[in-house]
Structure formats: structure tokens, C-alpha cells
C-alpha distance (Angstrom), angle and dihedral (degrees) to the residues before:
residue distance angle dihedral
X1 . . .
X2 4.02 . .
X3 3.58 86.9 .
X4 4.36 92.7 51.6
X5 3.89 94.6 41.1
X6 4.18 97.2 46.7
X7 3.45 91.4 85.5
X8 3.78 90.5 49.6
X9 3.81 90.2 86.5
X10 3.72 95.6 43.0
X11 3.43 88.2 59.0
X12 4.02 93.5 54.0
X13 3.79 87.2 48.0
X14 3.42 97.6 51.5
X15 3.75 91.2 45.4
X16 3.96 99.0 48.2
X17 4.19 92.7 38.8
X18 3.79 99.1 38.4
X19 3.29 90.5 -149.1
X20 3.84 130.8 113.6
X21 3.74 113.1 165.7
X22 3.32 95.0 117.2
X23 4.01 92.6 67.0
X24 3.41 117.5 77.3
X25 4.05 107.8 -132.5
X26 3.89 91.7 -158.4
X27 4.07 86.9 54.2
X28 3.92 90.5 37.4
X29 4.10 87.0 51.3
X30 3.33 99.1 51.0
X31 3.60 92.6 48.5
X32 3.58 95.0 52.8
X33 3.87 90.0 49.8
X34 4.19 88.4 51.4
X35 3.84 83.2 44.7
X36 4.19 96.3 58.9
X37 3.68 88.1 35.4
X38 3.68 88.7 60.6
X39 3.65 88.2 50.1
X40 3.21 99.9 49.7
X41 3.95 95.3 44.8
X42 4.32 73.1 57.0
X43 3.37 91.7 52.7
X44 3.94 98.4 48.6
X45 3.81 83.9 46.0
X46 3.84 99.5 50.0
X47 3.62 81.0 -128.9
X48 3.85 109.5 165.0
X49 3.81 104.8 -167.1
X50 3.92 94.0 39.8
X51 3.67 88.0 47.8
X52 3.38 96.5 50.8
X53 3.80 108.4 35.7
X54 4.18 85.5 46.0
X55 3.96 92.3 48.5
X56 4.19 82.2 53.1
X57 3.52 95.2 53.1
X58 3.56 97.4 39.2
X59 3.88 79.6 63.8
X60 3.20 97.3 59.9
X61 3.35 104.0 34.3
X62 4.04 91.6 51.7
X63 4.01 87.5 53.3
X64 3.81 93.1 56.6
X65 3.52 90.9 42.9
X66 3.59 93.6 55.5
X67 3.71 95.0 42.2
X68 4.07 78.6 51.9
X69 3.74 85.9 58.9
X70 3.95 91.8 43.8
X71 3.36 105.2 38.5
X72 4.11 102.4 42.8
């Protein structure tokens, strides 16, 4: 759960400040790939709990990604 809701904060940051530079967008990319590849490795499973605490993150981690894109 601590590991889903970090980026929760980031996310409110990001939003408030408009400003990302300190987020890499190849790191932040790359995570959000590993992210839907988790959930899809879920998926093919018919794993609940990986399904659903991937499909979280992948939330979160897609916002600040495109606020990344926005917000250079």
C-alpha cells in the first residue's frame, strides 16, 4: 500500500507547483512501462491484488508522467 500511495503526493506537488524538472521523464517512462507490465502479468494471472495495486499505481504514475510531458 505504501509503495501504491507514494506517488500520491508527487502527484499533488506536481499539480499545485507546475513544475517537474526535478523528475526525470526517461526514469518516470520506464517506470510506467514496468508498472503496466506488472499489470498485465496480473491480468494474465487472474491475480487480484497485483492487478489491482499495479492498475493504482499505473494511475498515478501515468498522471505525473503526463504532467512531466506538460509541465517541462
Amino acid at each position: 500500500m505504501c509503495t501504491t500511495l507514494c506517488w500520491l503526493p508527487q502527484a499533488v506537488k506536481i499539480i499545485r507547483e507546475k513544475k517537474t524538472s526535478g523528475i526525470s521523464l526517461l526514469t518516470q517512462s520506464v517506470f510506467t512501462l514496468g508498472v503496466a507490465l506488472w499489470a498485465t502479468y496480473g491480468l494474465l494471472l487472474n491475480d487480484p491484488p497485483i492487478i489491482y495495486a499495479n492498475l493504482v499505481t499505473l494511475v498515478f504514475s501515468s498522471a505525473i508522467l503526463i504532467l512531466k510531458l506538460r509541465y517541462p
